[in-house]
N, C-alpha and C positions, 0 to 999 in steps of 0.2 A: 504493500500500500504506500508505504514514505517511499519506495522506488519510480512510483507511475507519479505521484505526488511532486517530486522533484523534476520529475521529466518533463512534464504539463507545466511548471510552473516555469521555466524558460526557454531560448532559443537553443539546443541540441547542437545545429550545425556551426553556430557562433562558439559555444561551448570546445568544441572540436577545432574547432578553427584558431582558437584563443590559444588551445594547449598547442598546437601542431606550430603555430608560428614563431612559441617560446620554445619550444622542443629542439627547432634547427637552429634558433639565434644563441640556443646558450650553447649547442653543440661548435658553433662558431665563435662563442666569447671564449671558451676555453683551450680552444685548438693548440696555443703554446703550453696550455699544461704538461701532456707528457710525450709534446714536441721536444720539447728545452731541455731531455735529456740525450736526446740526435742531435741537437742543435749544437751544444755547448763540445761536441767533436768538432764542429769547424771557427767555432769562438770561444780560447778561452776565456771562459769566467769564473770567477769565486764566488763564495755563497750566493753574498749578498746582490751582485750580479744575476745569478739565477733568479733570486726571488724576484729582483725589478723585474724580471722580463716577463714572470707570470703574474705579475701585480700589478702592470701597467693596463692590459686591459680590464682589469675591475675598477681603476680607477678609471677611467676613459667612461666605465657604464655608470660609475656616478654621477660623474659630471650630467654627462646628458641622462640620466632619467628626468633630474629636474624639469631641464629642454621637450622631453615628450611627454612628462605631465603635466606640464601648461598644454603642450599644443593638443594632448588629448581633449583635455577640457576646452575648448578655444576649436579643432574640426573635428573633432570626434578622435574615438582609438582607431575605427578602420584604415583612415585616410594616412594617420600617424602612424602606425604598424607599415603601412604600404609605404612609405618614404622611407621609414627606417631598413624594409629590407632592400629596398633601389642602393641608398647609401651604404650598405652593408657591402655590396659589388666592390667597392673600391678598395680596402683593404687585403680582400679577397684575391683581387688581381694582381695588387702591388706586392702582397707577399709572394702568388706564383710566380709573375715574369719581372720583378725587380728590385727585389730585395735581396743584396747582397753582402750585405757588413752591418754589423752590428746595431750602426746608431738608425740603421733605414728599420731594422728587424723592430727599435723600438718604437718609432714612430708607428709602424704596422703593429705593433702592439697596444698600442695607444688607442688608434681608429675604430681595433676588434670591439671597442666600448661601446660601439655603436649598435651592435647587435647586442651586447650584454642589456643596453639602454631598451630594450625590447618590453621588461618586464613592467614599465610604466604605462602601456598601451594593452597588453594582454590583460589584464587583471579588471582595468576596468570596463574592457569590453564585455568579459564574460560576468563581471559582479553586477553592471546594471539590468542583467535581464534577470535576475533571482530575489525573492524576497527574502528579510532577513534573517527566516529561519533555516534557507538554505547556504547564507552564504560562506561558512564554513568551509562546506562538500564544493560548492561551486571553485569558489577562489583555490583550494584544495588541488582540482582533477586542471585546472588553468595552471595552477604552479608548479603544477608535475612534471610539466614543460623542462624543468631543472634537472628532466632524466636526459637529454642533449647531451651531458656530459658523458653518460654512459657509450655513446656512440665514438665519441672523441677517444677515449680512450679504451677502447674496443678495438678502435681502426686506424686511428693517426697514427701510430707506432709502425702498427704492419704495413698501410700503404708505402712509407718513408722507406723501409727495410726493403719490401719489394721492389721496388725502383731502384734505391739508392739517390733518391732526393727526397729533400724533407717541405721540398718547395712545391710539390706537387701535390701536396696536400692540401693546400689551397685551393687551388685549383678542382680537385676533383671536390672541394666542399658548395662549390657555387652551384654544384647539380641539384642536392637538393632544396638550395636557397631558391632558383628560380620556380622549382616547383613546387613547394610550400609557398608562393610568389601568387602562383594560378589557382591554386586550391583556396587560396584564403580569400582572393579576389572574389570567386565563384559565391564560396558558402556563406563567409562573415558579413555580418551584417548588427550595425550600429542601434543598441537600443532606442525604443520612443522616449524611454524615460530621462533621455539624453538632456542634461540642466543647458538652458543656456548660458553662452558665454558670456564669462566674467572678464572683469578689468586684471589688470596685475595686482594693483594696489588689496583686491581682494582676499588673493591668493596670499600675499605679504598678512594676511591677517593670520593663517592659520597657522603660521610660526611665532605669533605670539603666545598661543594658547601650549600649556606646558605639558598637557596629551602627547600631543607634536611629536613635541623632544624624546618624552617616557619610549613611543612606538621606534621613536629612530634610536636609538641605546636596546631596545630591547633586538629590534632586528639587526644592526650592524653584529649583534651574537651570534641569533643564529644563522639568519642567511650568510652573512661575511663567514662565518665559521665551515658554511656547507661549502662555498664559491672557495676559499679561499683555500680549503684543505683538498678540495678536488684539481687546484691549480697546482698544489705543492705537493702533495701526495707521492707523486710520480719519482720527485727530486727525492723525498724522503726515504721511501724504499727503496731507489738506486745507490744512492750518499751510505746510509745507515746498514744496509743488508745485504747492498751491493749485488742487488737483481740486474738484470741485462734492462735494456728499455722498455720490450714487448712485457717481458714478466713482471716489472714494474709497475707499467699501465694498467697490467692486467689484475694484480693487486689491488691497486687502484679502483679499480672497476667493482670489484666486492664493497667497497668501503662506498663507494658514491649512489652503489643501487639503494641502500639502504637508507640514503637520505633523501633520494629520488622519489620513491614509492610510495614513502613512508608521509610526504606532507599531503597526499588527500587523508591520511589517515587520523594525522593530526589535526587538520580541518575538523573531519568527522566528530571525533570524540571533542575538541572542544566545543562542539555545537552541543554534544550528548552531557558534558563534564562541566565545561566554562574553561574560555581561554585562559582565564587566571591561574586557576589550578594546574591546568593542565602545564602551564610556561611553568612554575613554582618545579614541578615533577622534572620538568626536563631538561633548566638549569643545574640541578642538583645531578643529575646523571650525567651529565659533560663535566661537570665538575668533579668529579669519583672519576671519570675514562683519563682524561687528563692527567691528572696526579699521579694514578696508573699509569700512563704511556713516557710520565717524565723518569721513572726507572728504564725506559728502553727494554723493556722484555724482549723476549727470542720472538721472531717473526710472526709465528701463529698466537701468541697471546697477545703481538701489537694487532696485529688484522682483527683480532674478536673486539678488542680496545676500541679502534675505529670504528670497526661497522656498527657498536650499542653509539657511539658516540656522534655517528653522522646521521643516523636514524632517528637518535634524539634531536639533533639538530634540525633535519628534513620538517618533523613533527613540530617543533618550534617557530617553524616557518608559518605552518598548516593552522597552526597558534594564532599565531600574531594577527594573521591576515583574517583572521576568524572577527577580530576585536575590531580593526580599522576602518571597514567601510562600513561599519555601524556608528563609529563613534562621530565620520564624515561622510556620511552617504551621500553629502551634495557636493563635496570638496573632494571626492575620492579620485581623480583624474591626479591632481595636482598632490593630493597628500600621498598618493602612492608612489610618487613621483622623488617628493622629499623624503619617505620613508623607504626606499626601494636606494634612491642614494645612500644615506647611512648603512645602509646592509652594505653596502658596494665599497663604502670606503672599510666595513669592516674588515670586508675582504679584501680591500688592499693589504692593510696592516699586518693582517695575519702572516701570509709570506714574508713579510717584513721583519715582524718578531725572530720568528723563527730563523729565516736566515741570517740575518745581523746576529741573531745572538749564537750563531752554530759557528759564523766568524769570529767572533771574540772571545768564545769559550771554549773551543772547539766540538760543543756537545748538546745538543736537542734539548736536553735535561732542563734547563733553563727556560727555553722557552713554552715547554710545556705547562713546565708551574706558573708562568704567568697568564697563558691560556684558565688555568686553571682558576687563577684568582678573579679574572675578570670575570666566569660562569658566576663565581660564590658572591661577586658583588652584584649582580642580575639577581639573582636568588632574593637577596636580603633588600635590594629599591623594590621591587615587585613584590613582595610581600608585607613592606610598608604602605608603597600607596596604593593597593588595592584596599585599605580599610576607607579610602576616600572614594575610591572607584564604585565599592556597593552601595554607597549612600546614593549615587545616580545610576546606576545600572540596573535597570526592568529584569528579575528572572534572576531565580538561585543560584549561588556565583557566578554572576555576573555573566549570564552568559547567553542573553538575550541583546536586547539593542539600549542602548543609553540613550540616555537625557540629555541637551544640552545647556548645559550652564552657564 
């Protein structure tokens, strides 16, 4: 019954459309993840090196989500998805046929932000056709799109190895850009419920409000934590256990399905549970994985580490986004926008921690425990001002639609 119930209550092909567009753009934001360890045979670099080169396009997708959550709110997501995958081509091309040295590889690194910037147009295509008791499940099966990365690192290793170019990976990724291009054209379609456009000055408003902020620190954890350890993953298990690339990636690949898969699921049950609780549960289990992976165990108890660890993460996401376009149902273009950045710049940092401090300590250990610290201080803001959150929140933990105050 709640199956036909969700189905009826929005557009299915838009639904499909939302995920399949975030599916190939983040299979594209990631492509240097576990490139950059084929790569760094023709460039050397040290850590901290590596980590720029897979932290430059999540910061590239911060920048612009902001850029696509105005213009979503301002021509819709359709129109803003369809630009962003045209603009996505360039990158694409410049890494196949002309990127050659280092500082060009970063600049194409840069760009790939453009597809990561994907995730400010997806979300609120698929969130305006669902009422609030769906939008959990909806936002959810739209963000799973985050499984892109599975592909990446499923294939980018092997294509590169088969050739013996790593630059052709590029190239064979614009296949299915152009036709997730045509599919999306075909089936997506823009809600009625679509608010009209605002000024900017309006937009300036909802960064006043200290919601805002709560939603961008809570996500810069866990989306930056999924984005960011699927970018670095690859370097970790080759650096640390001294995997080959393909076995690397492939490694890899166990640890990022489980954060892939796992955010409808987190959706779900914060619709059944309350996003409150549910983020409370799954900062605390990142926080225990981490502390855990800063001993460096032997590889199969670092992979079990991971995979509880990205799946809590995946589910944090599924979280989050459960709470947001309730709290801004009319702002949701632009607040997904601002809040889709801070995840993005989390995931810059994350590479960043970790490699800066693998260069100055020579040991992971380090940067683990501050992974770690930052979950436990999530844990402990979220548990403080959700005693202010259910004084406006409709539904037992907070897990209906709010109030605006």
């Amino acid at each position: 019954m709640e199956q036909r119930s969700f189905l009826k209550s929005g557009h299915t092909p838009t639904l499909f459309s939302a995920f399949l567009y975030f599916d190939i753009s983040f299979m594209v934001w990631v492509l240097l993840g576990p490139l950059s360890v084929i790569i760094m045979n023709d460039f050397q670099m040290n850590a901290a090196q590596k980590a720029n080169l897979v932290a430059l396009p999540i910061l590239g997708g911060s920048i612009l989500r902001i850029v696509l959550g105005f213009l979503t709110d301002y021509i819709g997501p359709k129109k803003t998805a369809q630009i962003g995958m045209v603009v996505t081509f360039v990158p694409l091309i410049w890494g196949w046929k002309f990127a050659d040295n280092l500082s060009e590889l970063y600049i194409v690194a840069l760009l790939l932000g453009i597809a990561g910037a994907s995730f400010a147009a997806a979300l609120p295509l698929a969130s305006r056709w669902y009422p609030p008791q769906y939008q959990g499940l909806a936002m959810g099966i739209a963000g799973a799109g985050n499984s892109g990365t599975v592909i990446t690192t499923l294939f980018a290793n092997r294509i590169a190895q088969h050739y013996g170019d790593w630059n052709i990976v590029f190239g064979f990724a614009l296949i299915p850009v152009v036709i997730t291009f045509i599919i999306f054209s075909i089936l997506a379609k823009d809600s009625p419920n679509q608010p009209a456009p605002k000024k900017l000055v309006d937009y300036i408003k909802v960064l006043k409000q200290r919601d805002t902020w709560l939603f961008c620190i809570f996500y810069s954890v866990t989306f930056g934590g999924f984005v960011g350890m699927s970018s670095y993953l690859t370097i970790f298990f080759n650096t640390q256990y001294g995997l080959d690339p393909v076995k690397a990636a492939d490694f890899t690949t166990i640890c990022v399905i489980a954060g892939s898969f796992f955010r409808p699921i987190g959706g779900w049950l914060a619709d059944k549970l309350g996003g409150i609780r549910m983020l409370i549960i799954l900062y605390s289990v990142v926080c225990v994985m981490m502390a855990l992976l800063s001993t460096l165990p032997t590889l199969t108890i670092a992979t079990i580490l991971l995979f509880v660890a990205m799946m809590s993460l995946g589910m944090g996401n599924g979280s989050v986004f459960q709470l947001v376009p309730q709290r801004f149902q009319k702002e949701i273009g632009v607040i997904t926008g601002i809040v889709g950045a801070a995840g993005g710049f989390g995931g810059y940092f994350l590479p960043k921690i970790l490699g800066n401090l693998k260069l100055a300590t020579g040991s992971f250990t380090h940067g683990f425990l501050v992974l770690s610290g930052i979950a436990v201080l999530c844990t402990v803001l979220i548990t403080i001002v959700q005693r202010q959150w259910r004084k406006s929140w409709i539904g037992a933990g907070g897990r209906a639609r709010v109030e605006h105050v």
